[in-house]
TORVEX-310948 format. One line per field, with one value per residue (C-alpha): residue number from 1; residue in one letter; x, y, z. Coordinates in nm, 2 decimals. Example, Ala and Ser with C-alpha at 12.3 -4.5 7.8 and 13.67 -1.06 7.14 Angstrom:
BEGIN
seq = c(1 / 2)
type = c(A / S)
x = c(1.23 / 1.37)
y = c(-0.45 / -0.11)
z = c(0.78 / 0.71)
% end
This chain:
BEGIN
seq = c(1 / 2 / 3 / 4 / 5 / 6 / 7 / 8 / 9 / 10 / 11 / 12 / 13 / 14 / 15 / 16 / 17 / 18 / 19 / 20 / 21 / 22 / 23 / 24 / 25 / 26 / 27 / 28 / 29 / 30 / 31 / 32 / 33 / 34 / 35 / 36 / 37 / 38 / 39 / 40 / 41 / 42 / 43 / 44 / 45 / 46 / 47 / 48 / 49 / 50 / 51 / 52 / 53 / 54 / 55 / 56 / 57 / 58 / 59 / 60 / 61 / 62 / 63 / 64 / 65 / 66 / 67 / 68 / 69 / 70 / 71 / 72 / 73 / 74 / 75 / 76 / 77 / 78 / 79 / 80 / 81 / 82 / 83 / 84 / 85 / 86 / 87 / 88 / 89 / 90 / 91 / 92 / 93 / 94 / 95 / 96 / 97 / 98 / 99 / 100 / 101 / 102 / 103 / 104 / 105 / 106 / 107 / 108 / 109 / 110 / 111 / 112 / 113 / 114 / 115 / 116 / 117 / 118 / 119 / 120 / 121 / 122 / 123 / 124 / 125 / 126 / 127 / 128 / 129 / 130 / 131 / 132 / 133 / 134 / 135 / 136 / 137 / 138 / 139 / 140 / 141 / 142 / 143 / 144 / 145 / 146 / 147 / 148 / 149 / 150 / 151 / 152 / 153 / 154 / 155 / 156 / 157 / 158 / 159 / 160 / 161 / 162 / 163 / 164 / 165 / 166 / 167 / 168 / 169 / 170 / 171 / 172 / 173 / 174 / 175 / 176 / 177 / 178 / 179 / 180 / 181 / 182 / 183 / 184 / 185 / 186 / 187 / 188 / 189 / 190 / 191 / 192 / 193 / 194 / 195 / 196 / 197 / 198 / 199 / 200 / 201 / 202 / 203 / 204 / 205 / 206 / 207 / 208 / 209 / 210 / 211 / 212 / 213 / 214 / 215 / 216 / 217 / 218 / 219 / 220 / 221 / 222 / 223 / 224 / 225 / 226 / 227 / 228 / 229 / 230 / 231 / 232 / 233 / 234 / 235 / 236 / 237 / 238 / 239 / 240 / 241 / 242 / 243 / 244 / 245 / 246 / 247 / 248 / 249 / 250 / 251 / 252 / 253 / 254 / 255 / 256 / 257 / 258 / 259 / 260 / 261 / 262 / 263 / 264 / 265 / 266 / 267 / 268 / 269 / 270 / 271 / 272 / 273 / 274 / 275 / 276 / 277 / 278 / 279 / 280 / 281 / 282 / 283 / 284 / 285 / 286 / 287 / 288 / 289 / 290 / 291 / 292 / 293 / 294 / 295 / 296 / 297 / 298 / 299 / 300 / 301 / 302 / 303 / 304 / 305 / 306 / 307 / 308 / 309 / 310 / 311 / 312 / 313 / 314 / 315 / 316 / 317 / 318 / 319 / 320 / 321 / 322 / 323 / 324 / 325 / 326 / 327 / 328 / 329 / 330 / 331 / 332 / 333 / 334 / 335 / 336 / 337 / 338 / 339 / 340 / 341 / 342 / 343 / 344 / 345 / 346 / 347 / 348 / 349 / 350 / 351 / 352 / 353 / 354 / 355 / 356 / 357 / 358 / 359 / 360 / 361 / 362 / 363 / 364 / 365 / 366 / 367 / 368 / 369 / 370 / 371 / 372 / 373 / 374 / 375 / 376 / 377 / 378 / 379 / 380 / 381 / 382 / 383 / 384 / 385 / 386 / 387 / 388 / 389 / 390 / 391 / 392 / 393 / 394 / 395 / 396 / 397 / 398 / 399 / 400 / 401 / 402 / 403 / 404 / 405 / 406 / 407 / 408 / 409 / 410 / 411 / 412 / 413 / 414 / 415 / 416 / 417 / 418 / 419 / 420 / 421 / 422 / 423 / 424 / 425 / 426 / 427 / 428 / 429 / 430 / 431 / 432 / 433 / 434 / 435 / 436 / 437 / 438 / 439 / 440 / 441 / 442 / 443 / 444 / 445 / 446 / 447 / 448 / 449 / 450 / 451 / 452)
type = c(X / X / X / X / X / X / X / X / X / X / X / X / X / X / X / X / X / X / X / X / X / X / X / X / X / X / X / X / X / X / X / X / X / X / X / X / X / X / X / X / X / X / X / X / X / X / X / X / X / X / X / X / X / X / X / X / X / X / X / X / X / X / X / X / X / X / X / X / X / X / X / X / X / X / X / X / X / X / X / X / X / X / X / X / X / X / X / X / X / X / X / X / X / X / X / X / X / X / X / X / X / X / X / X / X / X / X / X / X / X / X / X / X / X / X / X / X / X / X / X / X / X / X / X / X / X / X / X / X / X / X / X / X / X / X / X / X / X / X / X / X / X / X / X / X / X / X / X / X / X / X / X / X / X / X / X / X / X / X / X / X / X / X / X / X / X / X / X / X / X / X / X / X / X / X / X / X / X / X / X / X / X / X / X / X / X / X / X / X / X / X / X / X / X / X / X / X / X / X / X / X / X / X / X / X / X / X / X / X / X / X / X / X / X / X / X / X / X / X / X / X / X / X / X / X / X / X / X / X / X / X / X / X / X / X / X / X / X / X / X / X / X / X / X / X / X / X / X / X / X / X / X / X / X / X / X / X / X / X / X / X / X / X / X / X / X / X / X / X / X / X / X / X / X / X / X / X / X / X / X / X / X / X / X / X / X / X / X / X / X / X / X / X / X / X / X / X / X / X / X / X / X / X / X / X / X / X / X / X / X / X / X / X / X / X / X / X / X / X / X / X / X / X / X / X / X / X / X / X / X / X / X / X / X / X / X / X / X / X / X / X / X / X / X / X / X / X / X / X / X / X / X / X / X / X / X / X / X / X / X / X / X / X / X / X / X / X / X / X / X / X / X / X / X / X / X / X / X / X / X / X / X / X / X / X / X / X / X / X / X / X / X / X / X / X / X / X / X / X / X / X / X / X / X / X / X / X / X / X / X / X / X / X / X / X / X / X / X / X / X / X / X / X / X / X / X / X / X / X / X / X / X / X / X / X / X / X / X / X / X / X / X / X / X / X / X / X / X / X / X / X / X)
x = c(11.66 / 11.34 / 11.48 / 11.84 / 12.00 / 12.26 / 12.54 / 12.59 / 12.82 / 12.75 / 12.74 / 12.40 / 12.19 / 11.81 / 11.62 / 11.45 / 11.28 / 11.23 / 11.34 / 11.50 / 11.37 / 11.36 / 11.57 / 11.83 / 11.86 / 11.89 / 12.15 / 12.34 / 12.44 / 12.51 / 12.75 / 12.87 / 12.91 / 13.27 / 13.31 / 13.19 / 13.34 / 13.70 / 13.64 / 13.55 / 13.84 / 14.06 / 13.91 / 13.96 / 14.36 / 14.44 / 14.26 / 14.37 / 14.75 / 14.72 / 14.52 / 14.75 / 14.62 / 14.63 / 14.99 / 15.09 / 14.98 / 15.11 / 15.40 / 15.54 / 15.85 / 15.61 / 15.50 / 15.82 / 15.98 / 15.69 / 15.81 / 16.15 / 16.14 / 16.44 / 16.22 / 16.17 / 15.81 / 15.75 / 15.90 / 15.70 / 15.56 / 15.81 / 15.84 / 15.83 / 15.62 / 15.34 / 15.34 / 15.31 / 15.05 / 14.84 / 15.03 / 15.02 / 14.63 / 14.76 / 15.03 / 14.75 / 14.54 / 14.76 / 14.87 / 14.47 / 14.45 / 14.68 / 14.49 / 14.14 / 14.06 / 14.14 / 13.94 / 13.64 / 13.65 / 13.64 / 13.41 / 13.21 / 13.15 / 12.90 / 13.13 / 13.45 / 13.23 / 13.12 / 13.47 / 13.58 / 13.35 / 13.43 / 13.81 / 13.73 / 13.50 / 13.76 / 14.05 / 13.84 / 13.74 / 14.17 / 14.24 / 13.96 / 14.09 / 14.45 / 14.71 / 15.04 / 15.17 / 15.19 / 14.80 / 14.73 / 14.92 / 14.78 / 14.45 / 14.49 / 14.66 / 14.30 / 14.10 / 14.32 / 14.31 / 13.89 / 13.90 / 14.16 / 13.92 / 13.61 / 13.74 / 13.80 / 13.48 / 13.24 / 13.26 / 13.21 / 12.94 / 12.75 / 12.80 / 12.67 / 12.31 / 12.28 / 12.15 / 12.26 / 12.09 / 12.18 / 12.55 / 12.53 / 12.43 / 12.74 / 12.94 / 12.83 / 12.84 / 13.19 / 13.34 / 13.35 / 13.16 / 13.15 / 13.07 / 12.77 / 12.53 / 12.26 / 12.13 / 11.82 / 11.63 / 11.25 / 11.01 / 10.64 / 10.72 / 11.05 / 11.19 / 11.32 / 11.38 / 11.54 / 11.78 / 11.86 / 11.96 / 12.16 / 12.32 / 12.38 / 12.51 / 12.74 / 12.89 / 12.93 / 13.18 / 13.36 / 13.44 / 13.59 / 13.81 / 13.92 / 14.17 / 14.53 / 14.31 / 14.65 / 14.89 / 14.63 / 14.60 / 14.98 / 14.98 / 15.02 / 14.69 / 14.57 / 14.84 / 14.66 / 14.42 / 14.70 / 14.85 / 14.53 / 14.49 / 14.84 / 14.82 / 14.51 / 14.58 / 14.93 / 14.88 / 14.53 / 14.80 / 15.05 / 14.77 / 14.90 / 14.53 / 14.57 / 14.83 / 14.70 / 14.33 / 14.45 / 14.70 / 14.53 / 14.47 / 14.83 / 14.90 / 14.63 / 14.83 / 15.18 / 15.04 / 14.90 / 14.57 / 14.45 / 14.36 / 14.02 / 14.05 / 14.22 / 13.96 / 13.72 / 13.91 / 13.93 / 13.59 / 13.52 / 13.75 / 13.59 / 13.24 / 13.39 / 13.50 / 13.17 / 12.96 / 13.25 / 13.19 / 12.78 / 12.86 / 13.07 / 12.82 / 12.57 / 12.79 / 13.06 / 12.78 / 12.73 / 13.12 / 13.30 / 13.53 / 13.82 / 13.69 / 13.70 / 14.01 / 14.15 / 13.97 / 14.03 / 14.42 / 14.45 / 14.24 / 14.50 / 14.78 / 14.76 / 14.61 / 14.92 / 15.16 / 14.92 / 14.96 / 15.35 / 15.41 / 15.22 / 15.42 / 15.76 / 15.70 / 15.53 / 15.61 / 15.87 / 15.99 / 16.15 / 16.19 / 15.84 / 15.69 / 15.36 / 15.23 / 15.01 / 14.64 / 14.52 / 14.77 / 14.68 / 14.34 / 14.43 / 14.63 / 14.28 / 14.06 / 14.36 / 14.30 / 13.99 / 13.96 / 14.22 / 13.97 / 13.66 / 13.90 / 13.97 / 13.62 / 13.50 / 13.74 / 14.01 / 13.83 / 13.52 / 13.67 / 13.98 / 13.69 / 13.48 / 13.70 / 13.93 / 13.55 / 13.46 / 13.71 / 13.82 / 13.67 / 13.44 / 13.72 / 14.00 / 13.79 / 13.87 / 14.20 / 14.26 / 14.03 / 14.25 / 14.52 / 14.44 / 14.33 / 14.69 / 14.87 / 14.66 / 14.69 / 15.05 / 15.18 / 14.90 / 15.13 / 15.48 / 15.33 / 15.15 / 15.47 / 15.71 / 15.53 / 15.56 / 15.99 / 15.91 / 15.75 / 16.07 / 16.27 / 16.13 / 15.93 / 15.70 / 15.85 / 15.66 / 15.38 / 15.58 / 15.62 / 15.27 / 15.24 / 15.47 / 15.28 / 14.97 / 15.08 / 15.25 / 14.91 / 14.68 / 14.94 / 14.87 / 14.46 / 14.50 / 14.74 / 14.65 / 14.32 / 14.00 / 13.64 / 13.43 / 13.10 / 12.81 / 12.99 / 12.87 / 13.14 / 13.11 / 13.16 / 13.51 / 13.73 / 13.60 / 13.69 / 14.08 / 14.07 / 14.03 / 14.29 / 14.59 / 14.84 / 14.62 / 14.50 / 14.78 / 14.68 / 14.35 / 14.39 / 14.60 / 14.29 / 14.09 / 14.26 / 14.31 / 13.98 / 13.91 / 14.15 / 14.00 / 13.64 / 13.78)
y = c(4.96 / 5.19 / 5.53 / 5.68 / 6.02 / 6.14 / 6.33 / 6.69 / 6.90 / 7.18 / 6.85 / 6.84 / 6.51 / 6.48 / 6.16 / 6.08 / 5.80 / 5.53 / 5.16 / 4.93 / 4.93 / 4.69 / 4.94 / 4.96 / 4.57 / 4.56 / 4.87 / 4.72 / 4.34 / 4.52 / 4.71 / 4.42 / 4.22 / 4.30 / 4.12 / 3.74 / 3.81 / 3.90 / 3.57 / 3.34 / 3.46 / 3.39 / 3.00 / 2.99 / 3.14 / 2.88 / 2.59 / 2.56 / 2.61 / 2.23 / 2.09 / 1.89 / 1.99 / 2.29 / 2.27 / 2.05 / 2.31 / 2.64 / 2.57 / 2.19 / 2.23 / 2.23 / 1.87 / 1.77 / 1.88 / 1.70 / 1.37 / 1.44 / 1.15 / 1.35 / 1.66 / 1.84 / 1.77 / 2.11 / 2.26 / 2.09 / 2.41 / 2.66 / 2.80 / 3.23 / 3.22 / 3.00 / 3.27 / 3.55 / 3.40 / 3.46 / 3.77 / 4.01 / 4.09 / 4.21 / 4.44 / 4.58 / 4.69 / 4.83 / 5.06 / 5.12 / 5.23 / 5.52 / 5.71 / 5.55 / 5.82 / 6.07 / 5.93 / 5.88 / 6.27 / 6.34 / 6.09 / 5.99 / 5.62 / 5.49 / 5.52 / 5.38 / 5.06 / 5.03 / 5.08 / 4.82 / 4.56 / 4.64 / 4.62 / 4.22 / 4.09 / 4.16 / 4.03 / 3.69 / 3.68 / 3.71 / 3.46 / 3.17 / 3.22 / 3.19 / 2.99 / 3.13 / 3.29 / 3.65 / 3.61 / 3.44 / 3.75 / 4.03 / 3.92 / 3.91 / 4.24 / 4.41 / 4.18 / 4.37 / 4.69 / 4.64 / 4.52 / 4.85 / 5.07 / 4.88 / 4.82 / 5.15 / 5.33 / 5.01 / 5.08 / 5.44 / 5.43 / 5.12 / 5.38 / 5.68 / 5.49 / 5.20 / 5.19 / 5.01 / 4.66 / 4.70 / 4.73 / 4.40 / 4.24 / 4.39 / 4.29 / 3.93 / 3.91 / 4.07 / 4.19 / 4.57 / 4.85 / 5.20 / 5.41 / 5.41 / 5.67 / 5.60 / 5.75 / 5.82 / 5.51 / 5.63 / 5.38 / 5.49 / 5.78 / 5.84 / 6.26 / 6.20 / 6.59 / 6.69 / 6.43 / 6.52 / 6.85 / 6.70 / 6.56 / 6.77 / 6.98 / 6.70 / 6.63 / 7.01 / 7.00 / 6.65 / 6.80 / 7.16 / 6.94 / 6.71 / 6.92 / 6.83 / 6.50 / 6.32 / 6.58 / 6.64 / 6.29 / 6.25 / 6.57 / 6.54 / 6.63 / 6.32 / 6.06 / 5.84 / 5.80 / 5.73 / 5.50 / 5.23 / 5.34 / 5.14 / 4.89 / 4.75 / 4.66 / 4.55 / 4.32 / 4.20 / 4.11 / 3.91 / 3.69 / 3.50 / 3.39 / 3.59 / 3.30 / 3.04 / 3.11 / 3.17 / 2.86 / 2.61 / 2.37 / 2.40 / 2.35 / 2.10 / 1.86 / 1.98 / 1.73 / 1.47 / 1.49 / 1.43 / 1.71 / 1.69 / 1.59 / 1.94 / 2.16 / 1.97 / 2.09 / 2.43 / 2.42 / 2.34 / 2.61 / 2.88 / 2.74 / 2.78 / 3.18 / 3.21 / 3.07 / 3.27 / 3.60 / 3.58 / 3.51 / 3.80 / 4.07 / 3.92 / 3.92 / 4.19 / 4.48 / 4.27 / 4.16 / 4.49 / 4.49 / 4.45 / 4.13 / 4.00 / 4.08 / 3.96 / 3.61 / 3.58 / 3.64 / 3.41 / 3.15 / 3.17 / 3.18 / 2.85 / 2.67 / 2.77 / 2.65 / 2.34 / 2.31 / 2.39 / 2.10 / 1.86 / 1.94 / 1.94 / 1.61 / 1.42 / 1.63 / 1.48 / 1.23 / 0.86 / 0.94 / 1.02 / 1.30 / 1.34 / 1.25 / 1.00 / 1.06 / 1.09 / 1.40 / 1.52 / 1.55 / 1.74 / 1.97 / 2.04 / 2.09 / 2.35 / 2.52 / 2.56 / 2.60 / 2.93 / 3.02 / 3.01 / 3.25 / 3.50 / 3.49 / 3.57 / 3.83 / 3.99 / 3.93 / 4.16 / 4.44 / 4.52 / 4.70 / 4.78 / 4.95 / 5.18 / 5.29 / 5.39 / 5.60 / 5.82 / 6.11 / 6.27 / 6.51 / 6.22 / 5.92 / 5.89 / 5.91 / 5.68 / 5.43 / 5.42 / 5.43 / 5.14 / 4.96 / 5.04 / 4.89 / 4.57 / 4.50 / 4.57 / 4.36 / 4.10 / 4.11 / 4.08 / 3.83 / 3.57 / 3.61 / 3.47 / 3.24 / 2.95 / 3.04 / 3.10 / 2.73 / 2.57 / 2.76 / 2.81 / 2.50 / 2.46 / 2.76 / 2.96 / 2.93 / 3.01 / 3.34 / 3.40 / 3.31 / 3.56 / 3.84 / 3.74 / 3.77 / 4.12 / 4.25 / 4.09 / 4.26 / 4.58 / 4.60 / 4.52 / 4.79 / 5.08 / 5.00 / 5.23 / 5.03 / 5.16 / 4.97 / 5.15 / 5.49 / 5.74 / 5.89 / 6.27 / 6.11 / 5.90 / 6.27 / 6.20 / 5.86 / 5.89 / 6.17 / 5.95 / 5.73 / 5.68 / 5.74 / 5.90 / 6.16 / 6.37 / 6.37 / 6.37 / 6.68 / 6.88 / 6.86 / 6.98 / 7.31 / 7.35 / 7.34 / 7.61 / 7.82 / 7.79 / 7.92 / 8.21)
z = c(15.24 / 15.27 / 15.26 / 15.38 / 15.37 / 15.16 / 15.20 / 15.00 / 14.96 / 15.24 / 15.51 / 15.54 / 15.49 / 15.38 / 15.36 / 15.00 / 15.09 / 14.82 / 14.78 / 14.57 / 14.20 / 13.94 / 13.74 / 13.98 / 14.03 / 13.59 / 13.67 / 13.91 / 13.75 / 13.40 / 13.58 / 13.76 / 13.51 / 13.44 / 13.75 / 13.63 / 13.30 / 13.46 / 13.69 / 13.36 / 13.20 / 13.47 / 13.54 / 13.16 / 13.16 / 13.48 / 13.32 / 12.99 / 13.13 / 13.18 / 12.92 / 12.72 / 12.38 / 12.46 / 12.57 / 12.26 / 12.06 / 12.22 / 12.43 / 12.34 / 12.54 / 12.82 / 12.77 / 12.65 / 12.97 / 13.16 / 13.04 / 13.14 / 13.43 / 13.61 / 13.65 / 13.97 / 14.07 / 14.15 / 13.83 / 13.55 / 13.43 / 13.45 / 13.18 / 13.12 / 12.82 / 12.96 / 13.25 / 13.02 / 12.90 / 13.16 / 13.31 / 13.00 / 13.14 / 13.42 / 13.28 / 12.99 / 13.29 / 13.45 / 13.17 / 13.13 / 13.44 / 13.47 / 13.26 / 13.32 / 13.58 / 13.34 / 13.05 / 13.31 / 13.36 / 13.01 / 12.87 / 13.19 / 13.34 / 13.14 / 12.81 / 12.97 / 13.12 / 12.73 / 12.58 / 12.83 / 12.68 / 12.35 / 12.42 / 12.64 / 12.36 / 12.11 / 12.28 / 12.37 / 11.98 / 11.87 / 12.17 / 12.04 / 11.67 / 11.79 / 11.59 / 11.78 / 12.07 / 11.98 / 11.91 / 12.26 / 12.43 / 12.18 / 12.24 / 12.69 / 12.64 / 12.49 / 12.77 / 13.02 / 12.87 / 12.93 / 13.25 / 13.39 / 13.25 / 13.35 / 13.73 / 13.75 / 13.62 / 13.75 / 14.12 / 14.18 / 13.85 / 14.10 / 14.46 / 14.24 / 14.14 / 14.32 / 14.71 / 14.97 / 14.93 / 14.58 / 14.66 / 14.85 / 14.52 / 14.32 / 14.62 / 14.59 / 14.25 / 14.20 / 14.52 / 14.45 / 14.60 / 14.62 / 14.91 / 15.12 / 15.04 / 14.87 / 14.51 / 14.33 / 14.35 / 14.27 / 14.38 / 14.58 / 14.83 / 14.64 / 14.66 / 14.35 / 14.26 / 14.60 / 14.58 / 14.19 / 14.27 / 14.60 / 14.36 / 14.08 / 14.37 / 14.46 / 14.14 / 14.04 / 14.41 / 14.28 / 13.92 / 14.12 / 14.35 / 14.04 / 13.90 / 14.11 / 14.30 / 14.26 / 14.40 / 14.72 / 14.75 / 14.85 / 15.09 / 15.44 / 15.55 / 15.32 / 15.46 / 15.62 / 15.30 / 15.10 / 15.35 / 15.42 / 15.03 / 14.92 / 15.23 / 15.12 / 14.82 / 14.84 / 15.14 / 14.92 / 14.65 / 14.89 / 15.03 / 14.83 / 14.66 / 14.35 / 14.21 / 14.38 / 14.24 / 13.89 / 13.88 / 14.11 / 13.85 / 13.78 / 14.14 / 14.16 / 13.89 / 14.02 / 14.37 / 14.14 / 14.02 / 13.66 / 13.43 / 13.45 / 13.86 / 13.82 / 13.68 / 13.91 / 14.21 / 14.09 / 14.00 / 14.38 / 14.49 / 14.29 / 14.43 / 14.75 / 14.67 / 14.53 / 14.88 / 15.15 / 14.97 / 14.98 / 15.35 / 15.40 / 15.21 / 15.51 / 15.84 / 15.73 / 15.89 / 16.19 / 16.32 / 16.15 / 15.91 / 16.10 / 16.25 / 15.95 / 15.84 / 16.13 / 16.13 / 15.75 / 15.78 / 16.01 / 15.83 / 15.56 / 15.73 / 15.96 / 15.62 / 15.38 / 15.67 / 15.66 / 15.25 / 15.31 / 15.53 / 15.37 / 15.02 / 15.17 / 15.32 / 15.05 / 14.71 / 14.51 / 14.78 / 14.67 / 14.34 / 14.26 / 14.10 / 14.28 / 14.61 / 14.78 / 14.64 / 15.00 / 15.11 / 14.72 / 14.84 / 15.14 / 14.98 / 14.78 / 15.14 / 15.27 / 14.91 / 14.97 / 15.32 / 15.22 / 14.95 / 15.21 / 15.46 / 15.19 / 15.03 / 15.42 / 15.49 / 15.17 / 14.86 / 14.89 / 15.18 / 14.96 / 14.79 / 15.03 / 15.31 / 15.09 / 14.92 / 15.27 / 15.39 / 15.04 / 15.05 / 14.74 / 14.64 / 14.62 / 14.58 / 14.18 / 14.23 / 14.51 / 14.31 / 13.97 / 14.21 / 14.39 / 14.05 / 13.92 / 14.23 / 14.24 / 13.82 / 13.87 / 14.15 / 14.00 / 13.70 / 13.87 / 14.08 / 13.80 / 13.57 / 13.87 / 14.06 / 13.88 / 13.92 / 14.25 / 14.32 / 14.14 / 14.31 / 14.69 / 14.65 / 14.92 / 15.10 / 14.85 / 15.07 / 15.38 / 15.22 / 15.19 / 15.52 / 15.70 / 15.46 / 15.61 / 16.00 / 15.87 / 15.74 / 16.05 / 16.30 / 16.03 / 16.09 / 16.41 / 16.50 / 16.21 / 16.06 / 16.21 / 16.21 / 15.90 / 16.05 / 16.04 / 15.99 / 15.76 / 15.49 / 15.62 / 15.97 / 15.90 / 15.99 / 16.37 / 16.33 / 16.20 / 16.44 / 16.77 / 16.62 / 16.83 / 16.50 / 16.24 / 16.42 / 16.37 / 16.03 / 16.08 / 16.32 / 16.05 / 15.81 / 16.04 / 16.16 / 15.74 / 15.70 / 15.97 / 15.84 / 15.52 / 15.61 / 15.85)
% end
C-alpha cells in the first residue's frame, strides 16, 4: 500500500504517503508472534493428551480405563483432570484479561506484549520440568496468564504501527487485526511529522475518552457495538472448532487411528487452518466479509452433520471400539474440510470485523472484552467436551451444527458489510441499517446536541 489517509480526531483525513518498511515487516511478526506460539502450544496440549507415555505417566487411570474392553468407544478419555489439563489456559486468560485493558493504560502495549512472554516462557519451562499434576496445571495457568494479556495488547499495538499490507501479514500469521488506518510507516516520500502529530493528536482524544470506556460501551447509544461485539465471539466459540482443533488427535484415535496416524492427521488439519486463512487475508476484500461468513457457516455445518452420521453409524457398532479404517479416514477429510471452511470464513474475521466497527473511544474496551468472552467460554467449553462426547456421542456435533445455522441466519439478518469502509464512515453505515439504526440514529442527534 503506497500511501493512505488517516483518520484524526476532528474527522479530517490527510494522506502521508509512504510504503511498507523493512521495520514495519520486523514490527509486525514480533508482535505477532504470540499468535504461532499460542497455536504450538495448543498442537502441543491436544497431542500429548494421547501419547501413551505421556498418559502412563500423568493420568494412568486413563489408560487403564482404555483397556477396559466394555468401554464406550466414545468415552475412552473422559476423564475431568485430563481436561483441565488443557482447559486451565483458558481460565488463566481469562482472569488476565479483565484487567489487561487497564494495565495496557497504565503501562502501555509494548510492556504488557513483553510481560506476556515472560509469563508463556515461564510456564512452558514448569510444564517440560513437570513430575505431577499440580505442576502441569501451574505451569498452563502462567502460559494463559501471557497469552490474555498478549491477545489483548497485540492487536491494537499491530493497527496502531502497522499499514495495511502489513496487517494482512499478522492476519495470516495469527488471525488478528486491528482497524484499518494506516500509521507511521516512513519509507521515500513518507510525511512522517504530519502524521506524528495526527497522531499524537489521536491518542491524546483515546486517553480523554478512556476513563468510563466500559460504562459507555453498554449505553444505548452504543448497543449495537456491544451487540456484534458479544455475537461475534460467542457464535466464534460455538463453531464448534475451538474443541475440535485442540482435541482432534483425541478425536482422531477416539475413530481409530494410531497415535502417531493421529498427530499426522492433526498435523494435516492445522496445515489445512494454516492454507484457508492465507486464502481468506486475499479474497476477504474482494467477496465482503459477510460472504464469507455466510459460505464458511455453511461449510461447517453440512460437514459436522457429515462427521455426525458417519460416527453414529459406524462408532462403537458390533461390539467394537473403533470403526472401519475407510469411514476413519473420512471422518479425517470432513475435519478438515470443516477446518478449510472456518480458516476461509470464522478464524481470521472474528478479529477482523469487531476491529472495524469499535470506535477509537471504546475500541480498548470492547477488545479486552471480546478477549474475556472468547478465553472464557474457550474454557467452559475444553473442560466439558470430552463429557459431552460420552455423553451426546455423535450428537455432540449436531449441536454444533444448529449453532452454526443460528449464527449464518444472525449475519445474514443483523450483520452490516465492513468492506472497503473507512472507520469514521461505519455511523452512516449502522445508520442505513434496517435495525441498528435506531441506535445508530440516537448517537447521532447526541452528538449534535453535544456541539450546539
Amino acid at each position: 500500500m503506497a500511501g493512505g489517509a488517516s483518520v484524526v480526531p476532528d474527522g479530517g483525513a490527510g494522506n502521508y504517503g509512504g510504503g511498507l518498511t523493512f521495520s514495519v515487516v520486523v514490527t509486525s511478526l514480533m508482535a505477532a508472534s504470540c499468535g504461532p506460539i499460542f497455536g504450538y502450544d495448543g498442537g502441543v496440549s491436544g497431542g500429548v493428551t494421547q501419547i501413551e507415555s505421556f498418559l502412563s505417566k500423568f493420568f494412568p487411570e486413563v489408560v487403564e480405563g482404555r483397556k477396559n474392553a466394555k468401554v464406550d468407544a466414545y468415552c475412552k478419555y473422559d476423564n475431568q483432570w485430563l481436561t483441565a489439563f488443557t482447559s486451565s489456559l483458558w481460565i488463566a486468560g481469562t482472569l488476565s484479561s479483565l484487567v489487561a485493558s487497564r494495565v495496557t493504560r497504565r503501562v502501555g502495549r509494548q510492556a504488557i506484549m513483553l510481560i506476556g512472554g515472560a509469563l508463556f516462557l515461564a510456564g512452558s519451562v514448569i510444564n517440560a520440568a513437570a513430575v505431577n499434576i499440580a505442576m502441569l496445571i501451574i505451569g498452563r495457568m502462567l502460559l494463559g496468564f501471557g497469552l490474555g494479556f498478549t491477545l489483548q495488547a497485540a492487536p491494537v499495538y499491530l493497527s496502531d504501527s502497522a499499514s495495511e499490507v502489513a496487517r494482512r501479514l499478522h492476519i495470516s500469521v495469527q488471525c488478528l487485526r486491528g482497524h484499518r488506518h494506516p500509521r507511521i510507516r516512513g519509507g521515500d516520500g513518507a510525511d512522517v511529522d504530519a502524521e506524528f502529530k495526527d497522531m499524537v493528536r489521536a491518542v491524546d482524544a483515546a486517553r480523554r475518552n478512556d476513563e468510563g470506556a466500559f460504562r459507555r460501551l453498554f449505553s444505548r447509544e452504543y448497543r449495537h457495538y456491544l451487540a456484534i461485539g458479544v455475537a461475534i465471539p460467542v457464535f466464534y466459540e460455538f463453531t464448534g472448532m475451538i474443541v475440535i482443533s485442540i482435541f482432534s488427535p483425541v478425536l482422531f484415535r477416539t475413530v481409530g487411528f494410531s497415535s502417531q496416524r493421529a498427530i499426522l492427521g492433526s498435523v494435516i488439519n492445522s496445515a489445512t487452518n494454516l492454507a484457508s486463512t492465507l486464502l481468506s487475508s486475499v479474497v476477504m476484500d474482494r467477496t465482503g466479509r459477510r460472504f464469507l461468513f455466510v459460505v464458511g457457516g455453511l461449510g461447517m455445518m453440512f460437514c459436522e452433520v457429515a462427521i455426525s452420521w458417519i460416527m453414529a453409524e459406524h462408532l462403537g457398532k458390533h461390539g467394537g471400539v473403533t470403526m472401519p479404517r475407510s469411514y476413519a479416514t473420512g471422518v479425517l477429510v470432513l475435519i478438515c474440510m470443516c477446518t478449510f471452511s472456518f480458516g476461509l470464513s470464522w478464524a481470521p474475521l472474528r478479529w477482523v470485523v469487531p476491529s472495524e466497527i469499535y470506535p477509537v473511544e471504546v475500541r480498548s474496551a470492547g477488545q479486552a472484552m471480546s478477549i474475556c468472552i472468547t478465553l472464557c467460554i474457550s474454557f467452559v467449553e475444553l473442560q466439558v467436551f470430552i463429557a459431552l462426547l460420552c455423553a451426546m456421542k455423535y450428537a455432540v456435533f449436531l449441536f454444533y451444527a444448529a449453532w452454526l445455522l443460528a449464527m449464518t441466519v444472525f449475519v445474514v439478518v443483523f450483520l452490516p458489510e465492513t468492506k472497503g469502509v473507512p472507520l469514521e464512515a461505519m455511523q452512516s453505515v449502522w445508520a442505513r441499517h434496517w435495525y441498528w439504526r435506531r441506535f445508530a440514529k440516537d448517537a447521532k442527534e447526541d452528538n449534535q446536541d453535544n456541539c450546539l
